[in-house]
C-alpha positions in Angstrom: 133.3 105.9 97.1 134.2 102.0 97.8 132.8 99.9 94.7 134.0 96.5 96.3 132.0 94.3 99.2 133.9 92.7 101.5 132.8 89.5 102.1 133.5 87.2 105.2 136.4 86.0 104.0 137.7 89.2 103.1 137.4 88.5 99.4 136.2 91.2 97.2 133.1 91.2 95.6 132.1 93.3 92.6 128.7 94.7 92.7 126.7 93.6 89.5 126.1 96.7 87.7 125.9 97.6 84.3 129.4 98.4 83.1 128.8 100.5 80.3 126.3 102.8 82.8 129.0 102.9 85.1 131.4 104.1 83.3 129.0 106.9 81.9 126.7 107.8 84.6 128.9 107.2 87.8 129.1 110.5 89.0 129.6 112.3 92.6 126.1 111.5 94.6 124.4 109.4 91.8 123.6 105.9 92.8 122.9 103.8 89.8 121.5 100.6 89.5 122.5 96.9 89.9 121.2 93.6 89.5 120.2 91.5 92.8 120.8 89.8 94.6 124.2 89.1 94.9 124.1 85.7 94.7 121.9 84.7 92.8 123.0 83.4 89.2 119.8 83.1 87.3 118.1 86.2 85.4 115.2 87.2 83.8 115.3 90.2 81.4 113.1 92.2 84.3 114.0 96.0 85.6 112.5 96.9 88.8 112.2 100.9 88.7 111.6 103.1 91.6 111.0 106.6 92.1 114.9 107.4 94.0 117.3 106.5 96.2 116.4 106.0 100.0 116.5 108.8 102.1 118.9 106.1 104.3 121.7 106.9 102.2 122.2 110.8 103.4 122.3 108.9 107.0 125.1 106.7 105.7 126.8 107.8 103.1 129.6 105.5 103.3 127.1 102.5 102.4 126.1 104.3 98.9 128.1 101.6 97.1 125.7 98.6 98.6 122.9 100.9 96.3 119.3 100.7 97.4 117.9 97.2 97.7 120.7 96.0 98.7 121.8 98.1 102.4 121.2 96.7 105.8 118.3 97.1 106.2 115.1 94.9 107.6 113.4 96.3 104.4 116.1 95.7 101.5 116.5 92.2 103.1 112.8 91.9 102.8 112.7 92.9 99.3 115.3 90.5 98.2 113.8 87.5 100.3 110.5 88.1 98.4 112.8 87.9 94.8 114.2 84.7 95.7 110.6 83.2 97.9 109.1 84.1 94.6 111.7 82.5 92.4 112.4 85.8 90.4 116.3 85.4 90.1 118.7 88.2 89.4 116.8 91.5 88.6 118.0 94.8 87.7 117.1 97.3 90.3 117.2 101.0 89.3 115.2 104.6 90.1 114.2 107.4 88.0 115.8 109.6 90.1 119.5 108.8 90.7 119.9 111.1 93.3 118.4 111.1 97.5 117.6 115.0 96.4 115.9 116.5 99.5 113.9 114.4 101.7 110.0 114.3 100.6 110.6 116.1 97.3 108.6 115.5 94.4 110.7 113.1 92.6 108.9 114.2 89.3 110.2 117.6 89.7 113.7 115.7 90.1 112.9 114.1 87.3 112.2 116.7 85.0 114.8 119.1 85.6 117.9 117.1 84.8 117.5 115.1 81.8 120.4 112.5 82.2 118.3 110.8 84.4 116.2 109.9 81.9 119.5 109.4 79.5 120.4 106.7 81.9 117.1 105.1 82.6 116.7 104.6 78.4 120.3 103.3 78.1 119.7 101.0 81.4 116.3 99.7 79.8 118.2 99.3 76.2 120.6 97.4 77.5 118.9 94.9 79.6 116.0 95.0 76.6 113.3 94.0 79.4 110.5 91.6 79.1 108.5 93.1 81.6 109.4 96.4 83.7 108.2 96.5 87.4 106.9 100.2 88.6 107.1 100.2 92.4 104.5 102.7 93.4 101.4 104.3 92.2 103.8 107.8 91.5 106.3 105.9 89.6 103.7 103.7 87.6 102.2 107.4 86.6 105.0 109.2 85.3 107.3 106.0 84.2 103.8 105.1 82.1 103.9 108.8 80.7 107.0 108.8 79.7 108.4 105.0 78.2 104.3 104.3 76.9 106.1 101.3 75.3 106.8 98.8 77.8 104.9 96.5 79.6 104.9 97.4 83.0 103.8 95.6 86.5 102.8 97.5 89.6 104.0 96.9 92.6 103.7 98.6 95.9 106.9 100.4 97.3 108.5 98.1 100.2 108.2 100.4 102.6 105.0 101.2 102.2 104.7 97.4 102.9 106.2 97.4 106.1 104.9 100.6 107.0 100.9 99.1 106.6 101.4 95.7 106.6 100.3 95.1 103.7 102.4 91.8 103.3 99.5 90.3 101.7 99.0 92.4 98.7 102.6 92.6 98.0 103.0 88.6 97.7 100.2 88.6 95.8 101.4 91.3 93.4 104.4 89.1 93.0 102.4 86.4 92.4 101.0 87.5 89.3 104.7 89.3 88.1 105.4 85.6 88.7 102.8 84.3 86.8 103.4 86.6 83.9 106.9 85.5 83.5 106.3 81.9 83.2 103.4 82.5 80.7 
């Protein structure tokens, strides 16, 4: 599995990730979490959590490394355009679920049968220490709410749910407030 972008220039570029979750968690068919995007050189102490990898990557496996967010895709492209519109900087995007598992299966279920997703997701969260940690669907606000009652969180809707309903609206407006909350 590549770990380096290529860039134009045919320069390698290291995806942000967490090195010490790397180094623990990288395993055959997880995809971990990184910050995005690339480019972007200011942060905020903010974790974006969704329920699991994209179905996408079983489709293309040899784009795992990009990690979710961050493929070609119209939607990851939207995602990260939103970040930056909304002047959000660098944020750490991560699932519950580190694996695609099989299409349309209850990510809780996932969830609960192997614990060291939830090993990961605590030493991601320790390590970043977030302000605020943004739930992106109704199913992951419910179960990430059940099981880390200590954090803040913000809901957002999933992105392709966005795309799917155009429901453009809602979503800037849910950034918006995450927005709003930051600079208060």
């Amino acid at each position: 599995m590549p770990i380096f972008k290529k860039d134009k220039n045919k320069q390698n570029i290291e995806p942000k990730v967490l090195p010490e979750i790397y180094k623990k968690f990288n395993k055959e068919g997880w995809l971990l979490g990184q910050y995005i995007p690339w480019d972007e050189e200011k942060k905020y102490d903010i974790i974006f959590v969704g329920a699991k990898p994209s179905d996408y990557f079983l489709e293309n496996p040899d784009k795992r490394w990009l990690g979710n967010f961050n493929a070609d895709r119209h939607i990851d492209s939207m995602f990260q355009e939103r970040i930056k519109e909304f002047d959000l900087g660098q944020i750490y995007a991560t699932d519950m679920v580190k694996t695609e598992g099989l299409p349309g299966e209850n990510f809780e279920a996932e969830w609960i049968t192997n614990k060291q997703f939830r090993e990961c997701l605590e030493q991601e969260i320790q390590i970043i220490n977030p302000s605020i940690v943004v739930v992106i669907g109704r199913d992951v606000e419910k179960l990430f709410n059940k099981e880390f009652s200590l954090f803040e969180t913000h809901y957002i809707a999933q992105p392709s749910y966005v795309v799917r309903y155009n429901k453009y609206d809602k979503w800037n407006e849910q950034l918006r407030s995450l927005k709003h909350k930051l600079s208060s």
